[in-house]
LUMMAR-479595 format. One record per residue (C-alpha): residue number from 1; residue in one letter; x, y, z. Coordinates in nm, 4 decimals. Layout:
// LUMMAR-479595
(NUM 'A' (X Y Z))
...
END
This chain:
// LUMMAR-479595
(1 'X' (23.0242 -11.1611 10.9410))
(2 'X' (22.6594 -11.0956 11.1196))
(3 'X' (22.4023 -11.2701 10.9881))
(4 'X' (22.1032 -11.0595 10.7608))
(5 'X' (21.7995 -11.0376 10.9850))
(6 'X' (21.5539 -11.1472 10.7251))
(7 'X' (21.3794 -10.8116 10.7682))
(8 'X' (21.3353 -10.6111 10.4463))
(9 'X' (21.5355 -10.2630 10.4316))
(10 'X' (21.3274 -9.9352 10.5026))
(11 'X' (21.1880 -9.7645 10.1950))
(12 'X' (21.3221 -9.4513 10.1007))
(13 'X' (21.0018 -9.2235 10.1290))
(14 'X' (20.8973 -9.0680 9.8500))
(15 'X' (20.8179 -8.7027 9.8737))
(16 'X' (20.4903 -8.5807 9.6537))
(17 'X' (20.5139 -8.2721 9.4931))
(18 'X' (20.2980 -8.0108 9.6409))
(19 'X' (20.0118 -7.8882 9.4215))
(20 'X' (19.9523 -7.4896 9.4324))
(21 'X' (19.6042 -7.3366 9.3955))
(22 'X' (19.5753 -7.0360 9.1685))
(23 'X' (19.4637 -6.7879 9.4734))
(24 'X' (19.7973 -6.9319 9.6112))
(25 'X' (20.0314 -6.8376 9.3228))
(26 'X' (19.9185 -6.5268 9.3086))
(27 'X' (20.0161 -6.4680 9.6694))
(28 'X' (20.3372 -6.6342 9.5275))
(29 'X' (20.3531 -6.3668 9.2475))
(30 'X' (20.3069 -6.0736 9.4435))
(31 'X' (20.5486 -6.1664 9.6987))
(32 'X' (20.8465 -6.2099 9.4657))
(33 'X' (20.7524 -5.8876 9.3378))
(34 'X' (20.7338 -5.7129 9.6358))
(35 'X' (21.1099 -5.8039 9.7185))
(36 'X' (21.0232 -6.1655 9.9768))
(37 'X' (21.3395 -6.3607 9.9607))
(38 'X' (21.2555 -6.6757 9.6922))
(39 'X' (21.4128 -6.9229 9.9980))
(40 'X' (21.1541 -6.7778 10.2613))
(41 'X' (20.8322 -6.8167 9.9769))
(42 'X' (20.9382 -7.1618 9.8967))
(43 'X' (20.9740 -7.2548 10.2814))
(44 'X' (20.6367 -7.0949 10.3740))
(45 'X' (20.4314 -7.2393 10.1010))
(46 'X' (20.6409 -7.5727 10.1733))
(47 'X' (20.7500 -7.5759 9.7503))
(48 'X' (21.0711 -7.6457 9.5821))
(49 'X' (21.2926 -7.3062 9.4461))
(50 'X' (21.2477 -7.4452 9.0751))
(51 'X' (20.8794 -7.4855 9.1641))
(52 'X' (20.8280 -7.1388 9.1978))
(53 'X' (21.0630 -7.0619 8.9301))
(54 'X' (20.7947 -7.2383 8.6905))
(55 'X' (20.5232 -7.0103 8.8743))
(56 'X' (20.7053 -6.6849 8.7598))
(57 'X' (20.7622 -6.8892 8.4385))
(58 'X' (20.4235 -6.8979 8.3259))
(59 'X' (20.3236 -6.5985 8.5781))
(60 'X' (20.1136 -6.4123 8.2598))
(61 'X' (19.9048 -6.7413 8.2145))
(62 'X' (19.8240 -6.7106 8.5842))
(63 'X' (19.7458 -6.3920 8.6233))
(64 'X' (19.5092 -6.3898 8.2782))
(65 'X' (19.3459 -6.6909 8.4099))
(66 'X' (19.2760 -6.5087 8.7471))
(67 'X' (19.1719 -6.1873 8.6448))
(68 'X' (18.9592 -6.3264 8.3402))
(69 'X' (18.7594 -6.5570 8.5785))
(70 'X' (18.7601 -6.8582 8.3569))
(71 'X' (18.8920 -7.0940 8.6648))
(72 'X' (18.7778 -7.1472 9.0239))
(73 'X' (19.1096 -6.8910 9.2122))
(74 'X' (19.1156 -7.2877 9.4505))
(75 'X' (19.1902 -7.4545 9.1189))
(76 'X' (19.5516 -7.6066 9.1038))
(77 'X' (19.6159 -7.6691 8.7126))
(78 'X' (19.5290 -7.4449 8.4574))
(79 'X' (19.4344 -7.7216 8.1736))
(80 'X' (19.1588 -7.6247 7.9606))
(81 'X' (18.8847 -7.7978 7.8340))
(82 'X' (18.8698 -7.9204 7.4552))
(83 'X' (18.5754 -7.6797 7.4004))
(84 'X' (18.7121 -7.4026 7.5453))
(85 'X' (18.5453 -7.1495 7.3163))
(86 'X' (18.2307 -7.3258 7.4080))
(87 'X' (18.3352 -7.3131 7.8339))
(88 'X' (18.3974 -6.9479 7.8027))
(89 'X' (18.1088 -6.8467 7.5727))
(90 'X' (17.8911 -7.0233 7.8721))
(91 'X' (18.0418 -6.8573 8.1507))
(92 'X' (17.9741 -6.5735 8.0045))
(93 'X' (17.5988 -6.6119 7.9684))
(94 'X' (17.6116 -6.7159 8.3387))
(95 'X' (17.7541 -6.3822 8.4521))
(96 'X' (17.4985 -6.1996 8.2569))
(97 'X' (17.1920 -6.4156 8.3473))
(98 'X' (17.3463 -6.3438 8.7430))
(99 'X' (17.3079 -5.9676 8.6336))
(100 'X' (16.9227 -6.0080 8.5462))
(101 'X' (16.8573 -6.1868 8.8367))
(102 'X' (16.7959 -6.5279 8.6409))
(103 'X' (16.8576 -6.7981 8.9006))
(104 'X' (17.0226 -7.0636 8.6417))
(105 'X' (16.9641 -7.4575 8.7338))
(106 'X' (17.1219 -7.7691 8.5680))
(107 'X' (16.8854 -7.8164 8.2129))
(108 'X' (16.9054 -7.4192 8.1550))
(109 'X' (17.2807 -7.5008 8.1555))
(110 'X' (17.2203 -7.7733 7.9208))
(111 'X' (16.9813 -7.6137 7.7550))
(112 'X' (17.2378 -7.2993 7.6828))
(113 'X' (17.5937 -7.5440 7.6263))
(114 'X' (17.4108 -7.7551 7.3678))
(115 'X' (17.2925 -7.4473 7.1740))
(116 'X' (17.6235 -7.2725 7.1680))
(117 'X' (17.7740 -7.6073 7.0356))
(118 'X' (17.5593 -7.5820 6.7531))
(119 'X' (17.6637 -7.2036 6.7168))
(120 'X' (17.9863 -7.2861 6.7665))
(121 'X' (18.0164 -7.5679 6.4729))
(122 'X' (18.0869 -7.8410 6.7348))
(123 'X' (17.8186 -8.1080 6.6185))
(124 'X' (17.9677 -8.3834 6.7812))
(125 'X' (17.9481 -8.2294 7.1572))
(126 'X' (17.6824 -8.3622 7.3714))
(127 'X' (17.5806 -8.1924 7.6942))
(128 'X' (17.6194 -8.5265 7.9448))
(129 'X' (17.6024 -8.5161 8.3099))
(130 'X' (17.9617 -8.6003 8.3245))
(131 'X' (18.0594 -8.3205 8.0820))
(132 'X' (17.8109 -8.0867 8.3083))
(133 'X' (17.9731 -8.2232 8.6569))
(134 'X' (18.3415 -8.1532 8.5298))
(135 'X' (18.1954 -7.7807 8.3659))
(136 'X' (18.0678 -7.7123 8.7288))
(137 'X' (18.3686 -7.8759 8.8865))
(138 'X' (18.6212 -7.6224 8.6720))
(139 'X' (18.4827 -7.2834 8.7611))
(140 'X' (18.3325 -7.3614 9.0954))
(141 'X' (17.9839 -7.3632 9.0346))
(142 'X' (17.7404 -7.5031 9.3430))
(143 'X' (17.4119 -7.5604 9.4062))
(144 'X' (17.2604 -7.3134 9.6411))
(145 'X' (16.9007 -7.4330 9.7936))
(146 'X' (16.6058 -7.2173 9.9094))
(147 'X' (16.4149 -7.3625 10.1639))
(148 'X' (16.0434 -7.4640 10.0402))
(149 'X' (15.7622 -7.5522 10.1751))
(150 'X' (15.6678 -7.9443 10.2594))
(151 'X' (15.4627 -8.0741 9.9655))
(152 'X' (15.1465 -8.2168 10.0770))
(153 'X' (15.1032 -8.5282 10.1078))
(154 'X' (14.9015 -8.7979 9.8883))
(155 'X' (14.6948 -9.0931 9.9418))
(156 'X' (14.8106 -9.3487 9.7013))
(157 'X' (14.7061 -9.6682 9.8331))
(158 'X' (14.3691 -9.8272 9.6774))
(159 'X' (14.0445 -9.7709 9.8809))
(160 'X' (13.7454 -10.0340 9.8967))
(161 'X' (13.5699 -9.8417 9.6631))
(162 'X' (13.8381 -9.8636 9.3635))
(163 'X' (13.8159 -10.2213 9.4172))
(164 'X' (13.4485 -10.3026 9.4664))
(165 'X' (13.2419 -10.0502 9.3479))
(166 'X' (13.4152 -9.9022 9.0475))
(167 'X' (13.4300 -10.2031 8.8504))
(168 'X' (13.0210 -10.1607 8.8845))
(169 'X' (13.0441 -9.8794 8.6778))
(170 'X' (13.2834 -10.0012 8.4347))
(171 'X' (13.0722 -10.2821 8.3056))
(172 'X' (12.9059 -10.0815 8.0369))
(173 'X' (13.1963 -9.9163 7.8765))
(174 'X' (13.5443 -9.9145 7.6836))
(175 'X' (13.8188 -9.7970 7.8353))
(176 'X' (13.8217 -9.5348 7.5986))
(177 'X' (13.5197 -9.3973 7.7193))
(178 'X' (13.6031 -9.4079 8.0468))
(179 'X' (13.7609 -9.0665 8.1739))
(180 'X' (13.9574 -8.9242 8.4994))
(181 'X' (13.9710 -8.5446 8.5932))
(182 'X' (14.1572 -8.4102 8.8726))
(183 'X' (14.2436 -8.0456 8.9410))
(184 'X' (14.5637 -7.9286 9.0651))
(185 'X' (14.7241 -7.5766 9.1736))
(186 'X' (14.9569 -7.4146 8.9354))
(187 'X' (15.2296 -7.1651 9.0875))
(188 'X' (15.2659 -7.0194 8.7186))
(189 'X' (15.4915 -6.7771 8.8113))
(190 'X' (15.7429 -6.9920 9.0169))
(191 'X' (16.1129 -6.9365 8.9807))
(192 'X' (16.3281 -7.2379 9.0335))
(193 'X' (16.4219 -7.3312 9.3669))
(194 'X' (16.8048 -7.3605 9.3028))
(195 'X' (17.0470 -7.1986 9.1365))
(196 'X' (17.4147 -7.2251 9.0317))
(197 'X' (17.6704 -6.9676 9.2253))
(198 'X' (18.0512 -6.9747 9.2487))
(199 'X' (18.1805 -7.0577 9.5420))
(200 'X' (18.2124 -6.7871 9.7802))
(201 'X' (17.9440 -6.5575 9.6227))
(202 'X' (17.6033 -6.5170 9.8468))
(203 'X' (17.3028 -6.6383 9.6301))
(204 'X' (16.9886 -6.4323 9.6126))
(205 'X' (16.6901 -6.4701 9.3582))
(206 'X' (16.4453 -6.3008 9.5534))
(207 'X' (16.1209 -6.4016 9.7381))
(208 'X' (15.9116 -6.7138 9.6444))
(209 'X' (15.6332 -6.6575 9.3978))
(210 'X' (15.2738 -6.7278 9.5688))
(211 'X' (15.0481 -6.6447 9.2582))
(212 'X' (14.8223 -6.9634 9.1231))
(213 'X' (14.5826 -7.0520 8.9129))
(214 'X' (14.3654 -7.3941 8.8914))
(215 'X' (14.4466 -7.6256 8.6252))
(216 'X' (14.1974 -7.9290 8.5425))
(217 'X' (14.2999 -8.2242 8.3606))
(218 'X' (14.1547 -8.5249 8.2115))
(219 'X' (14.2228 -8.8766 8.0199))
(220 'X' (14.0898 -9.1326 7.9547))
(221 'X' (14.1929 -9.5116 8.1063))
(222 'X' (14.3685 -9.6478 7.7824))
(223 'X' (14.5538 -9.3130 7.7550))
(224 'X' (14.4467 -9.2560 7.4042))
(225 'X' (14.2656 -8.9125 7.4844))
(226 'X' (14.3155 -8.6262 7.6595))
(227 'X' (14.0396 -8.3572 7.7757))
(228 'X' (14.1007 -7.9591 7.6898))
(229 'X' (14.2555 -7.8569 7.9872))
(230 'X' (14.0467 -7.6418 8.1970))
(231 'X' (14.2340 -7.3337 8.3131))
(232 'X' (14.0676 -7.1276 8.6138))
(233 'X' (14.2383 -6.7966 8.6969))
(234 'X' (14.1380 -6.4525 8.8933))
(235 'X' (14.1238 -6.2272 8.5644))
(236 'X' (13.8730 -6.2373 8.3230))
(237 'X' (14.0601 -6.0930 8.0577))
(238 'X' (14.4294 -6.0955 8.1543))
(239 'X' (14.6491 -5.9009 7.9521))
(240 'X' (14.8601 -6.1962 7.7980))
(241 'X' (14.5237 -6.2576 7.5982))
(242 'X' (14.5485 -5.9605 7.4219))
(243 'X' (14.4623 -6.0140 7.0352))
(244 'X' (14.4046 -6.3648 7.0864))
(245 'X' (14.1255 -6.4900 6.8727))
(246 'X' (14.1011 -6.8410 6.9940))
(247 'X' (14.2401 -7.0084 7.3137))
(248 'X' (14.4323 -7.3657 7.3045))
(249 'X' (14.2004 -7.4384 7.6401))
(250 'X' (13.8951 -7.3297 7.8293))
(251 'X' (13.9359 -7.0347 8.0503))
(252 'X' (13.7191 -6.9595 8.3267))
(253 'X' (13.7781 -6.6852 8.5973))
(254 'X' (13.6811 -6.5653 8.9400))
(255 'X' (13.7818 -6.4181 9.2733))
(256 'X' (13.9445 -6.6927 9.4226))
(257 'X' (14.0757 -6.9283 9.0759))
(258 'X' (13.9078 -7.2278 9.2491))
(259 'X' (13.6455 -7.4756 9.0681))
(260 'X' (13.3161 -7.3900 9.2124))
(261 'X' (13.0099 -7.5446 9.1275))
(262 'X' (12.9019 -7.3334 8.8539))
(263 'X' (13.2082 -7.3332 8.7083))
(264 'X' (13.2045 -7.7015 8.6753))
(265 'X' (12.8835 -7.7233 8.5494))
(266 'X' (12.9335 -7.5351 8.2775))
(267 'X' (13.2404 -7.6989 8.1631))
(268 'X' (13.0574 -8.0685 8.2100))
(269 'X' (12.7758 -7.9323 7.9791))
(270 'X' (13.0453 -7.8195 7.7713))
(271 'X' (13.1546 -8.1659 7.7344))
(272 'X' (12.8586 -8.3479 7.6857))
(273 'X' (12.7843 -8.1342 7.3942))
(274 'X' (13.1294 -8.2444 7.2576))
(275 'X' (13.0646 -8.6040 7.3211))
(276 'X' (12.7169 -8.6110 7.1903))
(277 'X' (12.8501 -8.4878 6.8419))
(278 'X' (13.0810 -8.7007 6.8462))
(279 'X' (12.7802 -8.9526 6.9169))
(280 'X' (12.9696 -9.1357 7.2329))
(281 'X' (12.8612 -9.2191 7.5733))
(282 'X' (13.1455 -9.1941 7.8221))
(283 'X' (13.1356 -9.1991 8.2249))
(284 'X' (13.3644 -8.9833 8.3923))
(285 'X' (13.4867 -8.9932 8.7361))
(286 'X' (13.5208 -8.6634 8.9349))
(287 'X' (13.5756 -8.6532 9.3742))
(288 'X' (13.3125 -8.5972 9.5577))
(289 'X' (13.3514 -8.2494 9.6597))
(290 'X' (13.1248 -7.9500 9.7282))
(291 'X' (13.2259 -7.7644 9.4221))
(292 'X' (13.1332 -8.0913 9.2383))
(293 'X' (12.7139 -8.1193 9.2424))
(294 'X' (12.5634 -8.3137 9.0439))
(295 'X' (12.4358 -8.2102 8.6821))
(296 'X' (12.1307 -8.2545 8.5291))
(297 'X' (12.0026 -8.3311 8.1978))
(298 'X' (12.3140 -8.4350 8.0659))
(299 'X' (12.2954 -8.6636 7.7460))
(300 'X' (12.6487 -8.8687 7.6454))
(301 'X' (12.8364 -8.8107 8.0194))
(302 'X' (12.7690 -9.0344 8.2984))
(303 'X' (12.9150 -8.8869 8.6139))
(304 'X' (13.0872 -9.1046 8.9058))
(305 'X' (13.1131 -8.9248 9.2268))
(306 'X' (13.3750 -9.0884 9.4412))
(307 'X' (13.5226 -9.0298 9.7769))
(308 'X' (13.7921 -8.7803 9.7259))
(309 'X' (14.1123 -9.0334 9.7818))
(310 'X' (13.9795 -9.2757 9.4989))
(311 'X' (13.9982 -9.0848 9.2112))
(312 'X' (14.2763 -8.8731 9.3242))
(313 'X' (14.5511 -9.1846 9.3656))
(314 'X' (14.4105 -9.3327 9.0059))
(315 'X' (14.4581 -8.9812 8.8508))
(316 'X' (14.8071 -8.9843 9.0285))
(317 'X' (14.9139 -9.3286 8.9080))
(318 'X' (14.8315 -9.1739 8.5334))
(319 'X' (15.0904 -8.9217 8.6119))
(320 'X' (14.8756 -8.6604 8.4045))
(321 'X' (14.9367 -8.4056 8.6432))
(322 'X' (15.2938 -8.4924 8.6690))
(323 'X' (15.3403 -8.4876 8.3200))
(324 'X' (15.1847 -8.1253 8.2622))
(325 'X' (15.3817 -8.0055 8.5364))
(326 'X' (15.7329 -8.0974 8.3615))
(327 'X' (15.6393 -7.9522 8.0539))
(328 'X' (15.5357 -7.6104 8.1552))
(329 'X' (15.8425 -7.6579 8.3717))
(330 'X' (16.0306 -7.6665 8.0259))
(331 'X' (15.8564 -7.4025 7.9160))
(332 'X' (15.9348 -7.1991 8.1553))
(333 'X' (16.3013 -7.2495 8.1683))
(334 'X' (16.3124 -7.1795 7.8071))
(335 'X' (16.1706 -6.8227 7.8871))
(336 'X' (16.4092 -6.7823 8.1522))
(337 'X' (16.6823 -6.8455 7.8850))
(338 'X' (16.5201 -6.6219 7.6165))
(339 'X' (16.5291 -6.3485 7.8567))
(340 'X' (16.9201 -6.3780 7.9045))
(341 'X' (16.9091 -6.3685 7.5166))
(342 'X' (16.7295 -6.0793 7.5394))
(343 'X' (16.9294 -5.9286 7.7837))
(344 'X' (16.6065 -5.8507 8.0068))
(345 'X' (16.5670 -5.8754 8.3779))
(346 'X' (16.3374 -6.1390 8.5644))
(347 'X' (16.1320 -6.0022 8.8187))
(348 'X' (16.1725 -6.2165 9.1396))
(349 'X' (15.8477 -6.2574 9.2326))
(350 'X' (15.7254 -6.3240 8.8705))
(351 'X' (15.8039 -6.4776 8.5437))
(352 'X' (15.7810 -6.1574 8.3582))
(353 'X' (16.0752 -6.0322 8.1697))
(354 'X' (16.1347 -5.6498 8.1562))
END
């Protein structure tokens, strides 16, 4: 009798069952249909004959699921989701916001799938990333990217005069009463740079909005106050104010929608007379810039002219601008979204709704 050799007996292998995409049964579909011998399918698409028995099974799911549009046609399993209604009622506002030229981005998605939950009666549904990656994962939705333009760059680093001659200034006053402006460009019109497509579609939301206005801003070092904003644009009496009594801010306009010198002293004699009734004496710290000159006669505002990198990395490290960036961002999104609702177009090189 021969001895065992010790070595452990082959494994049988163990053959995994081929998964079929959707585009692939259909091929399936049509070729039984069209008189293919099963044998010859099943060999080609390297299946089993009771594997595409189970295709022509369920071959009205398939083909409803194909034509409707409700899965990615590279999908391989037709499981829905547990909010279906709400899936398809989103997918839906998709197609039509494609239709108006509304180039849709992740929080107008979330945005849009939390407030058909609420429609929808499902209060305990909560628009996570994960739920948001497996939505986008289902019906092939991808990111498509427009190419922008490098965003300047900022000094952030402290200069010798934040650290030795500032303090001078500060000796006299709270930190309440000691205030930060810094102006900014706003592209008020800008569409977003992505949007969501389905995989194989081209992507086009039109050209890249150039329009602008100046935005200044203002706060104090504790963070407890916050200037009126200080809104310069090209129109003196833009159509959007139409029948508007009062403004939430102070508008100023000119040829160009920079600050220029008279602009800005009007708006510091503006706020001296606001601080003087409110009988405080605050210092405020501005760059040093030609369409910054100094201002006479003023009575509660001390102005600090600093070399332009100073106050622009401590206004930075506030993150005022930042912060009224996101949320006119927001804004903005939610008109983009009231417009699908409307069922109105946006104009690519504008935020205006038609």
């Amino acid at each position: 009798m021969a001895e065992a050799s010790g070595s452990p007996p082959p494994q049988p292998t163990v053959r995994r069952k081929k998964s079929i995409s959707i585009e692939e049964k259909i091929d399936i579909i049509s070729a039984v249909e069209s008189g293919t011998k099963k044998a010859d399918i099943a060999a080609k698409y390297g299946i089993k004959k009771n594997s595409l028995s189970s295709i022509m099974k369920n071959k009205e799911k398939v083909l409803e699921a194909f034509e409707s549009l409700r899965f990615d046609p590279k999908r391989k399993r037709l499981r829905t989701a547990f909010y279906s209604d709400l899936e398809e009622a989103l997918v839906k506002w998709y197609r039509i916001a494609q239709c108006l030229n509304v180039p849709v981005n992740g929080p107008m998605l979330r945005l849009k799938a939390n407030d058909f939950a609420q429609k929808l009666g499902h209060s305990d549904f909560k628009c996570s990333n994960g739920w948001l990656d497996r939505f986008k994962s289902r019906y092939g939705l991808v990111f498509r990217a427009h190419p922008v333009e490098a965003a300047a760059t900022t000094v952030d680093a402290p200069t010798l005069w934040c650290q030795n001659i500032l303090p001078y200034y500060l000796n006299d006053y709270q930190p309440k009463n000691v205030f930060y402006i810094q102006e900014t460009g706003l592209l008020y019109q800008m569409l977003p740079h992505n949007t969501f497509a389905f995989k194989g579609e081209t992507c086009s939301v039109g050209e890249v909005s150039k329009k602008r206005i100046t935005v200044v801003v203002g706060t104090n070092m504790d963070g407890s106050e916050k200037l009126p904003l200080l809104v310069i644009g090209k129109n003196k009496s833009p159509r959007s104010f139409k029948d508007v009594l009062s403004l939430p801010v102070d508008y100023e306009a000119n040829d160009t929608a920079w600050m220029t010198s008279e602009v800005f002293k009007q708006w510091m004699r503006k706020l001296d007379d606001r601080f003087r009734a409110q009988q405080r004496q605050v210092v405020i710290l501005v760059d040093s810039l030609p369409a910054h000159p100094e201002v006479k006669n003023l009575k509660s505002v001390k102005l600090v002219f600093s070399p332009p990198d100073s106050s622009s990395s401590i206004a930075v490290k506030q993150g005022a601008i930042r912060s009224l960036k996101v949320k006119y961002r927001c804004c903005l999104i939610k008109r983009f979204v009231d417009c699908v609702e409307g069922n109105k177009r946006v104009y690519a090189d504008s935020s205006r709704c038609n």
